[in-house]
DOLUM-58497 format. One line per 5 residues: number of its first residue (from 1); their letters; for each residue y, x, z of C-alpha. Coordinates in steps of 0.05 Angstrom, whole numbers. Example, Ala and Ser with C-alpha at 12.3 -4.5 7.8 and 13.67 -1.06 7.14 Angstrom:
BEGIN
1	as	-90,246,156; -21,273,143
// end
This chain:
BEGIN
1	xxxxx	270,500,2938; 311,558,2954; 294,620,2925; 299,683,2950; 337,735,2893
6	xxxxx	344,812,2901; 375,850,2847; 374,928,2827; 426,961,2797; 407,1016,2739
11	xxxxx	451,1075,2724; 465,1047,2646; 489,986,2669; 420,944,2658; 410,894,2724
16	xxxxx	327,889,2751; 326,811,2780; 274,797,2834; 263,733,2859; 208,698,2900
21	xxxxx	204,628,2924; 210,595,2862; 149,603,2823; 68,613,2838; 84,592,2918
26	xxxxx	12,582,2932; -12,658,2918; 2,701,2979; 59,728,2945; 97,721,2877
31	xxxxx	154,751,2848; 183,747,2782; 222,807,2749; 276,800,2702; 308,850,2662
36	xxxxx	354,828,2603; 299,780,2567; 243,812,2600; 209,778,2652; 148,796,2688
41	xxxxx	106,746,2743; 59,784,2788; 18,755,2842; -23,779,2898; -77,741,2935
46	xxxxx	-133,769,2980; -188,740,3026; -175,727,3093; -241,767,3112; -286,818,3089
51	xxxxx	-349,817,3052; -400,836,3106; -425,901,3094; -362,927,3055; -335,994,3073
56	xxxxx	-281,1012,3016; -222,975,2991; -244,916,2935; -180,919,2894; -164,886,2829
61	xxxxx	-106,899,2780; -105,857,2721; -39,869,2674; -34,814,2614; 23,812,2560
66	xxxxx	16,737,2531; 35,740,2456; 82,681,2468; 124,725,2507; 146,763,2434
71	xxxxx	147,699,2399; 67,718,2357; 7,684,2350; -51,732,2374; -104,754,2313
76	xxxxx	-163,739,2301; -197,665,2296; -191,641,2356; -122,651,2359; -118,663,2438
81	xxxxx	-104,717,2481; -180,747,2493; -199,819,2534; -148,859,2550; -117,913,2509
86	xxxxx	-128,989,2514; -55,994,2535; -65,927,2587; -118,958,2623; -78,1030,2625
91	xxxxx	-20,1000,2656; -69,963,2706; -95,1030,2723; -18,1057,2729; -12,999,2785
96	xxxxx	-79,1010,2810; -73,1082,2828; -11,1080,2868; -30,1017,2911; -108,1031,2920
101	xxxxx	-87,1092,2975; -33,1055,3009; -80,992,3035; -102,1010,3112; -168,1051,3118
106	xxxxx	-204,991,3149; -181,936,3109; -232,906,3062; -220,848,3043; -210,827,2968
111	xxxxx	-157,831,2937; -125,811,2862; -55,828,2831; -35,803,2770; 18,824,2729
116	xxxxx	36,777,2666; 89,784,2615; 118,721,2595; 177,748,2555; 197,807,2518
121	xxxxx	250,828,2475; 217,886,2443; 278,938,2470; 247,947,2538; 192,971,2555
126	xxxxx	150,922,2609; 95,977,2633; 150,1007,2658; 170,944,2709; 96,922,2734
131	xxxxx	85,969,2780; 150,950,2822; 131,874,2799; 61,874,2841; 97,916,2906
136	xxxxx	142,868,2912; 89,808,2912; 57,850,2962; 120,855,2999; 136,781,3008
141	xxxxx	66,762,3027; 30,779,3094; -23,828,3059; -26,893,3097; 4,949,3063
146	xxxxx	37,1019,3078; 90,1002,3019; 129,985,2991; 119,1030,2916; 156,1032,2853
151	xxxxx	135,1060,2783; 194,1078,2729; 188,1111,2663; 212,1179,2655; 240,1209,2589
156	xxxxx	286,1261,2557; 321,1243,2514; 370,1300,2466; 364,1345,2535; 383,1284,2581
161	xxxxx	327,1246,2632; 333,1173,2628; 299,1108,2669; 257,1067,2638; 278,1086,2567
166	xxxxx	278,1033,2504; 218,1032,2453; 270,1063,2406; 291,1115,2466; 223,1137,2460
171	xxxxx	219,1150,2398; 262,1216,2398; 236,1239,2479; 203,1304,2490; 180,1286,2559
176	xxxxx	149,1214,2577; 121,1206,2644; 99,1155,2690; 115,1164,2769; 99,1121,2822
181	xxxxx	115,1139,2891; 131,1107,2958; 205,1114,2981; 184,1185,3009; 124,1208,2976
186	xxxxx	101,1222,2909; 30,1188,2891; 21,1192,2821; 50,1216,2759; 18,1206,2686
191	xxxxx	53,1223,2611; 56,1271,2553; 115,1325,2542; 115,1373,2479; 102,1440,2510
196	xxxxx	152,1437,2565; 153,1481,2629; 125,1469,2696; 196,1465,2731; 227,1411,2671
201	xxxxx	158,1375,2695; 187,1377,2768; 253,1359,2750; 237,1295,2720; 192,1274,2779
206	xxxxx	248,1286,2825; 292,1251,2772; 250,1188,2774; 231,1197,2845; 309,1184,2864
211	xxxxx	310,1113,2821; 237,1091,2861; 272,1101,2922; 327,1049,2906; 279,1002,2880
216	xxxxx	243,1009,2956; 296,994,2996; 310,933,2957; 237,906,2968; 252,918,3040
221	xxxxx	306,883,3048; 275,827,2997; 220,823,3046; 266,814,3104; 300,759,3068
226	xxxxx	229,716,3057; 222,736,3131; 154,775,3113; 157,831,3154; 104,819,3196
231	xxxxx	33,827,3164; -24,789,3181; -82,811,3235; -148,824,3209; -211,857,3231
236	xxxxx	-256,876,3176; -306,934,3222; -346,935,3277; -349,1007,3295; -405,1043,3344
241	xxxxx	-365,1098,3383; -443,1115,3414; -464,1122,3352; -406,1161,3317; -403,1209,3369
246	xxxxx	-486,1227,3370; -479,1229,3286; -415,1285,3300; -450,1324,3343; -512,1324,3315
251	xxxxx	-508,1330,3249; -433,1377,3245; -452,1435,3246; -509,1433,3196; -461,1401,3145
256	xxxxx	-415,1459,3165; -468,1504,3149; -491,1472,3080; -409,1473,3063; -401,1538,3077
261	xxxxx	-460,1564,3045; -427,1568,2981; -488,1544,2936; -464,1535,2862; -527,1476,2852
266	xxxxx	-499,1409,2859; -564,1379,2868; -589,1429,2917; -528,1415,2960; -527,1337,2954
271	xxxxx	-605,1350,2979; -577,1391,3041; -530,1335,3065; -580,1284,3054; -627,1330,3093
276	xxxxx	-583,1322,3153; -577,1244,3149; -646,1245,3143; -656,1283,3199; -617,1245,3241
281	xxxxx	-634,1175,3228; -715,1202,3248; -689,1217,3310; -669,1148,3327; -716,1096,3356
286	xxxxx	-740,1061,3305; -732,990,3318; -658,1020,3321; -651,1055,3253; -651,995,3203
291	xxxxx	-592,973,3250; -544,1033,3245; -574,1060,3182; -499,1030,3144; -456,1054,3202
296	xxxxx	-495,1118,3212; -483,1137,3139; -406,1125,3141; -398,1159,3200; -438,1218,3163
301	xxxxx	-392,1214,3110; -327,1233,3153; -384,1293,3180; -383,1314,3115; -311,1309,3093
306	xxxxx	-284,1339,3151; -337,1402,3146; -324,1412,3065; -243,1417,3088; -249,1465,3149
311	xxxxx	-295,1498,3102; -241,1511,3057; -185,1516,3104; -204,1557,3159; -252,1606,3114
316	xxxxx	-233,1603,3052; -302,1581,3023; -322,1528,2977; -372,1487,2971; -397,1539,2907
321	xxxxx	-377,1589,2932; -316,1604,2888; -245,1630,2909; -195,1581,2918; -162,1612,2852
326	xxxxx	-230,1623,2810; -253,1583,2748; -329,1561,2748; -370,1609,2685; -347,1580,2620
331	xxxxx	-381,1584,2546; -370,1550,2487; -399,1538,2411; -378,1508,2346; -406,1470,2292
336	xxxxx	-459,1455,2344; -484,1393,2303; -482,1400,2222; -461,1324,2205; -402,1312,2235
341	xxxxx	-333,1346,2203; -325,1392,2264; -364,1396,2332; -355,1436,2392; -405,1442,2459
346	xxxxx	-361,1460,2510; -383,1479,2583; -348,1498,2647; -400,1500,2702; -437,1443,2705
351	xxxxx	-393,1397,2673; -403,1397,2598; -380,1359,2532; -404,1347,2467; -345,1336,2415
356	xxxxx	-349,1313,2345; -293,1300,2296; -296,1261,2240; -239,1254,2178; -227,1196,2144
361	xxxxx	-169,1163,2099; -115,1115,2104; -169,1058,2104; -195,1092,2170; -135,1079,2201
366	xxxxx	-132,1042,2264; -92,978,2275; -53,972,2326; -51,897,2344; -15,892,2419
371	xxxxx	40,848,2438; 94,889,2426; 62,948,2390; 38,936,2322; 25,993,2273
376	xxxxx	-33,1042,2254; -56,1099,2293; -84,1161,2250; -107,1203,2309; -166,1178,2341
381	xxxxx	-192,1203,2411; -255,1161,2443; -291,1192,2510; -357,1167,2534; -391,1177,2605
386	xxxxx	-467,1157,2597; -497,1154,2669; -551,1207,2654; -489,1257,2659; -492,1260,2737
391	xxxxx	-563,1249,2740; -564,1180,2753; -623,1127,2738; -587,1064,2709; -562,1027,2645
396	xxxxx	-498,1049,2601; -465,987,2588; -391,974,2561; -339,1025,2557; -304,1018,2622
401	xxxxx	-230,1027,2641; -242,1109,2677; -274,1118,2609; -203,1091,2573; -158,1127,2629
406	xxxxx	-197,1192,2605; -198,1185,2535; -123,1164,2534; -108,1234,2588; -139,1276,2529
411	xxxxx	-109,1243,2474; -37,1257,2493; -59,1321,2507; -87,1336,2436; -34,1287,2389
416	xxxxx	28,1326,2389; -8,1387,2353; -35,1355,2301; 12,1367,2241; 64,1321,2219
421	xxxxx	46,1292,2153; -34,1310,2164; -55,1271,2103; -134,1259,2141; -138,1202,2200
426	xxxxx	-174,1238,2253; -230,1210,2307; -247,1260,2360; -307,1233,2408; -326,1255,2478
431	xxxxx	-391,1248,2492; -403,1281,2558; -472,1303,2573; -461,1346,2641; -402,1323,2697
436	xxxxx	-384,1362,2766; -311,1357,2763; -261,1338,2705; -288,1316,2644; -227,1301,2616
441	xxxxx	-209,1369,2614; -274,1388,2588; -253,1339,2528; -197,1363,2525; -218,1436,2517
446	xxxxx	-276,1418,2465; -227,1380,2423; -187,1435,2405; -250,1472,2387; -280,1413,2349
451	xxxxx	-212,1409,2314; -208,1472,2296; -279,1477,2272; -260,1424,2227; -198,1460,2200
456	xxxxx	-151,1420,2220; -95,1458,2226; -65,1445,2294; -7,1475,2313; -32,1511,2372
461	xxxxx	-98,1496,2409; -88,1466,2477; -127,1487,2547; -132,1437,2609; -148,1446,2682
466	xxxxx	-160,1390,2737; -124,1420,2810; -154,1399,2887; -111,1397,2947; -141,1402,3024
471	xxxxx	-76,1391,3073; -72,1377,3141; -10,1363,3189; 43,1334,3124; 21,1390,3087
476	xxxxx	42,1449,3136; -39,1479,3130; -62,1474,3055; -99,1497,2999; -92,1487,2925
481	xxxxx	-156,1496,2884; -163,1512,2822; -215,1475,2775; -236,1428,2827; -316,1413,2833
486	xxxxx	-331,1323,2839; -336,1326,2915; -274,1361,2923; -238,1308,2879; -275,1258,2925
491	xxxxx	-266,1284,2996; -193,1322,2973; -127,1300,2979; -99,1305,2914; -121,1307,2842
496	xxxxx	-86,1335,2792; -96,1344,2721; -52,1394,2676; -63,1409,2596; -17,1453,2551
501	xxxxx	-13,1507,2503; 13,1579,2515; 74,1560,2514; 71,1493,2557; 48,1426,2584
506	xxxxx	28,1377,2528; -4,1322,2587; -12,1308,2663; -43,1264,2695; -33,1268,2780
511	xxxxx	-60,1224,2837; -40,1240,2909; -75,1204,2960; -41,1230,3023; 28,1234,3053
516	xxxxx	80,1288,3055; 62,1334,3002; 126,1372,2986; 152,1388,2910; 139,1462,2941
521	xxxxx	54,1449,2943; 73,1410,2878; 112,1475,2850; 51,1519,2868; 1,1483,2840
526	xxxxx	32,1483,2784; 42,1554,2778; -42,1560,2793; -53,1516,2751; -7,1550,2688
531	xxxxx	-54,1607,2700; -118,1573,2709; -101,1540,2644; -87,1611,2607; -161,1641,2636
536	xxxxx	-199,1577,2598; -150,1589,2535; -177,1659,2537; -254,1636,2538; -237,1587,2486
541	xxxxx	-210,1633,2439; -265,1682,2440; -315,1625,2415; -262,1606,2355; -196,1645,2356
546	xxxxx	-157,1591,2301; -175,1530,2251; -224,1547,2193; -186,1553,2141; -218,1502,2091
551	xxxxx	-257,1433,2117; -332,1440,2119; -360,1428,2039; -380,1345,2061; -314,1334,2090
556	xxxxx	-278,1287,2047; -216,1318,2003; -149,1287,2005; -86,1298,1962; -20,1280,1976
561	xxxxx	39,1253,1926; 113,1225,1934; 133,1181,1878; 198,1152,1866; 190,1073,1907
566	xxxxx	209,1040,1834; 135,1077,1805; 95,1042,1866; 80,979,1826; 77,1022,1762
571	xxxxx	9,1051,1801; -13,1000,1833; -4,952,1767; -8,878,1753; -66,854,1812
576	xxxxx	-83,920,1827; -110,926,1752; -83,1008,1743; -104,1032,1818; -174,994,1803
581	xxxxx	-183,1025,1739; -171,1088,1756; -206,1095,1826; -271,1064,1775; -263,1121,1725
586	xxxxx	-251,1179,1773; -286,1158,1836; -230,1169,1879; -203,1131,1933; -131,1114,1926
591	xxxxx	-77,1090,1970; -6,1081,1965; 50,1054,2021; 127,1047,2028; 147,1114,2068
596	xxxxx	221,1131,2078; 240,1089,2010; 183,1139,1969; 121,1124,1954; 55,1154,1988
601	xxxxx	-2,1168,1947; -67,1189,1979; -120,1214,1941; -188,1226,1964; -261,1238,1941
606	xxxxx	-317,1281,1958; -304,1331,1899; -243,1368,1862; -254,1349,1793; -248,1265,1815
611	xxxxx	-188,1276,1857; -162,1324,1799; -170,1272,1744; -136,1218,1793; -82,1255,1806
616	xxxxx	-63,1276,1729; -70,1198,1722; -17,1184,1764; 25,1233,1747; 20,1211,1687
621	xxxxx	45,1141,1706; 105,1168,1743; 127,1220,1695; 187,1204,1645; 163,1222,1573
626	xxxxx	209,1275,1545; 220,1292,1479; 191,1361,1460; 137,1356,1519; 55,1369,1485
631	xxxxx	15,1316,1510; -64,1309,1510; -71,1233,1477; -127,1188,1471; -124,1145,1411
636	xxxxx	-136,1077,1423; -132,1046,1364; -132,1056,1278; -82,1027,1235; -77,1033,1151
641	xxxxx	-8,1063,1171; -29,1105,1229; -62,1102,1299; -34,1083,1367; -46,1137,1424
646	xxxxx	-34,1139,1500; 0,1204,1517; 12,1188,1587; -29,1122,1619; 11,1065,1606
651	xxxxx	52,1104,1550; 34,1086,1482; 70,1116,1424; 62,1109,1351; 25,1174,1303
656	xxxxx	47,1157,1230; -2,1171,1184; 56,1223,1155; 60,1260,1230; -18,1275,1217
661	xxxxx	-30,1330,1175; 13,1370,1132; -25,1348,1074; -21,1275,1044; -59,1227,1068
666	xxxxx	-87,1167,1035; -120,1130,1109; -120,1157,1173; -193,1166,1176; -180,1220,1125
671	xxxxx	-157,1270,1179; -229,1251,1218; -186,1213,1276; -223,1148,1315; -215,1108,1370
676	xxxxx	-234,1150,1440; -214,1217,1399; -172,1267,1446; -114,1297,1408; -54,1341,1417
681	xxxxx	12,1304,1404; 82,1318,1414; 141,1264,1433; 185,1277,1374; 231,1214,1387
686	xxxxx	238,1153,1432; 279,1102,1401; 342,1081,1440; 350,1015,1424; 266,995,1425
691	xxxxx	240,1056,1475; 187,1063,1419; 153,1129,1430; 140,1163,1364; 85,1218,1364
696	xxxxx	68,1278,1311; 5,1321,1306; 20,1367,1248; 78,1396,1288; 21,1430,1322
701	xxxxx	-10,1441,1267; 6,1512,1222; 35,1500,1162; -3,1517,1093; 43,1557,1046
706	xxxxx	73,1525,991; 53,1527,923; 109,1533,885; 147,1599,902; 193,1579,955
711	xxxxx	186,1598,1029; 165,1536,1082; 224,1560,1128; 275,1570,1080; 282,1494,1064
// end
């Protein structure tokens, strides 16, 4: 055994370890990654040869942390790893996206990478590392592949960019992105900023874009050392020239026609292309059309791509009809749906979403659960895509991973407005009822509005746009279009998703999917896409211009208050016995953590008066009695020498029978006082060496005159 190591030098001194050889030999190709105490295995294997029939590339990503790797048990009964994670099957979708375009057109054979994290040491970040993990499997084994790719983290950090940042690095970063890129292109870039500006966004691509390329040339040379340069043959289609040259010049320049005839209805153009198929397949003999009918259709398909782009490129037109600058008709509406919090219908063309938002209390709270992430999460965003939304006849099962990737694109877009503090946890759901093109943005677009509908009060509402690219030649003929339509995402080169406020970019999400495009196309899609973003802001704000300014009357009511830490057991009392009592007398709903050494208290009900009364309960608790302070008692009990009230709950303090009334008294019941009475007292001592609290009422009382000739406030 003699393995093969590579290692990678960072600019803060960390090392990045590959090695192959050792480990997994009988996958195509292993590697494992080390960096410090993190250490990553990924494997590729895929099928010598094509399922018949198959004309696009069957590739599977599967990213696993195993809890062992942090030293944990998993949850739950079972107490074993079970589906993946939200954050697992985003990272396989990081890895995904950059490999999936980089596999030869006509190779189809099946094909798994794995990525599994068998160590951690909860500084550094593994997502970061799997990307570069699986290229370098792919490197070392004979799998075809236009690679080698890297992926590294991206942050900014107090003004400065740094690689693959800490979990604590994080923490304080205004920009965190994702890039993945070959060692001269750019394929994909995903994160969240805090309202940065389109040209920090292109410095920190070109920041992480310069690590990537270091990483390449060490899987290059690692390949060269496991003498795997050479990839294996395959031969996955059997092609027709006959019969792709009779579909191109039949059935061209009708497609050209139905492309160029800038018809806004979907359906009406999918039934024009189909037309032409159609068409053509009649005109075949027909003990010759089952035959060709598979090859016929995806040589139809390149008809159809190449006619949309010349379309675009040589004319200007698109397939709608629309400039290559224009946003598709846009209108909006709130409170759309009464039971829900807040609700927005949002509509751009014919893609359209149906947003709810719902606010709930600390028990509401999410729990984060993940290997190396475990916490609560207070801000909620879920996105569905039920089939009936493009028309099409079939079952809506599980949510699927596009339907994660989404939701998680919209949440980062919406998070960082929410207010700091915001005492409500907050679930916004997608449900999208129309799609032609970006539905993400659509969510993200009729979140804001739901929000705001809610009154919520975000710090600024946010706007997103989804941007097309047609290129030919490395980019030296293009066009950039703005609020791309589904086919033009489909048969484009480039998609590429922007959200922000006015003042800029909260989330991005980019996937490029040809080579050579230059940070200039980059730069100037950017710039469309800044004002693309600011037209949509504009229709957005005419439906609802800011947040309500109170929640809608069944929205639940919370109250905050800090209490000194040493009063959190004082609330919470001995088995929960105060919090219990109180939340059964008031009706409230009351919760209390550990926050910066104070103490949180949430209060919430469905009406003022319950959260009032809880609230004057525990402030009551936490307040030191003072002497001289009125107090509204309840007297819980009757002695021959005077009666026992709570001024404050917990506080008991003694009311002689002599701090009463002015006048003597022979028993307390003389004055009319009972157990459950309310009374005005005031502290008029606290003993020092007992803490006994002692109480008067007559203090409050006025004072009869005296009797005997001398003046009350002369003695």
């Amino acid at each position: 055994m003699n393995p093969i190591v590579k290692r990678i030098e960072l600019s803060d001194g960390r090392t990045i370890t590959l090695e192959t050889g050792k480990v997994a030999k009988q996958a195509d190709g292993s590697v494992t990654l080390r960096m410090g105490n993190t250490l990553l295995l990924a494997t590729v294997c895929a099928a010598k040869d094509a399922t018949p029939g198959t004309d696009f590339m069957p590739l599977q990503v599967e990213y696993r942390e195993k809890f062992a790797s942090f030293g944990r048990f998993p949850g739950g009964f079972m107490k074993r790893e079970g589906r993946p994670s939200d954050s697992e099957i985003l990272t396989s979708r990081l890895i995904d996206r950059v490999l999936r375009p980089l596999f030869p057109d006509d190779y189809h054979a099946d094909v798994f990478v794995n990525v599994i994290l068998f160590s951690a040491d909860g500084g550094d970040m593994p997502d970061a590392l799997a990307g570069l993990a699986a290229s370098a499997a792919l490197a070392v084994s004979d799998i075809p592949f236009n690679g080698p790719i890297s992926e590294v983290r991206v942050a900014r950090v107090n003004g400065v960019f740094v690689i693959n940042p800490t979990f604590q690095h994080l923490e304080k970063a205004d920009i965190d992105i994702m890039v993945g890129a070959t060692l001269d292109n750019i394929m994909m870039v995903e994160g969240e900023m805090n309202e940065v500006s389109e040209s920090e966004m292109l410095e920190a691509i070109k920041f992480g874009h310069e690590e990537i390329r270091k990483h390449c040339r060490a899987q290059m040379e690692l390949a060269e050392m496991a003498g795997k340069t050479v990839k294996r043959t395959y031969s996955h289609e059997e092609n027709d020239e006959e019969l792709r040259k009779q579909v191109w010049s039949k059935c061209y320049q009708r497609a050209y026609e139905v492309a160029a005839s800038q018809n806004p209805n979907k359906h009406q153009r999918i039934e024009a292309f189909e037309a032409i198929l159609t068409d053509f397949m009649a005109s075949l003999p027909e003990e010759e059309r089952e035959a060709k009918t598979a090859l016929a259709a995806k040589y139809y398909h390149d008809v159809e791509k190449e006619a949309m782009r010349r379309s675009i490129l040589d004319e200007g037109k698109r397939l709608d009809g629309r400039k290559t600058t224009e946003i598709r008709p846009i209108w909006s509406e709130v409170d759309f749906v009464p039971g829900p919090h807040g609700s927005a219908l949002f509509t751009r063309g014919e893609t359209q979403s149906l947003t709810t938002v719902t606010l709930g209390t600390k028990l509401d709270e999410k729990i984060i659960d993940d290997v190396l992430v475990h916490g609560t999460d207070r801000f909620l965003l879920h996105y569905n895509f039920p089939p009936f939304s493009t028309g099409e006849a079939r079952p809506q099962r599980g949510t699927g991973r596009r339907e994660i990737g989404h939701g998680n694109l919209a949440h980062r877009a919406l998070k960082r407005m929410i207010p700091q503090g915001y005492p409500y946890v907050i679930r916004v759901v997608s449900d999208i009822l129309e799609s032609n093109g970006s539905s993400s943005m659509a969510t993200v677009c009729a979140g804001t509005l739901a929000l705001m509908d809610a009154g919520v009060q975000m710090k600024k509402p946010v706007s997103g746009i989804a941007m097309g690219l047609i290129s030919e030649n490395k980019g030296q003929n293009f066009a950039i279009l703005s609020d791309i339509l589904g086919d033009e995402d489909h048969l484009g080169d480039m998609d590429f998703k922007v959200c922000g406020t006015k003042d800029g970019i909260t989330a991005t999400q980019m996937d490029i999917k040809v080579d050579g495009l230059s940070y200039e196309i980059l730069e100037k899609a950017l710039a469309q896409a800044k004002v693309g973003r600011e037209h949509i802001m504009g229709k957005m704000m005419e439906t609802l211009s800011e947040p309500r300014a109170d929640l809608k009357p069944h929205a639940p009511r919370i109250e905050v208050l800090e209490i000194p830490k040493d009063y959190i057991g004082a609330v919470i009392g001995p088995g929960g016995k105060i919090i219990q009592g109180i939340q059964e007398e008031t009706g409230a709903i009351i919760t209390i953590q550990e926050i910066d050494n104070k103490g949180r208290v949430e209060v919430s009900a469905t009406n003022k008066a319950s959260i009032d009364a809880a609230m004057n309960k525990i402030k009551g608790i936490v307040s030191v009695p003072e002497v001289g302070e009125v107090y509204e008692a309840t007297v819980r009990s009757v002695m021959p020498y005077g009666a026992f009230c709570e001024f404050l709950p917990g506080k008991d303090g003694l009311l002689h029978i002599s701090e009463i009334d002015w006048k003597r008294l022979e028993r307390v019941e003389d004055a009319g006082i009972k157990e459950g009475d309310k009374i005005q007292v005031k502290l008029i001592d606290i003993d020092p060496r007992t803490g006994k609290f002692k109480l008067s009422r007559k203090v409050l009382l006025e004072r009869p005159p005296r009797t005997d000739g001398h003046r009350g406030d002369q003695e």
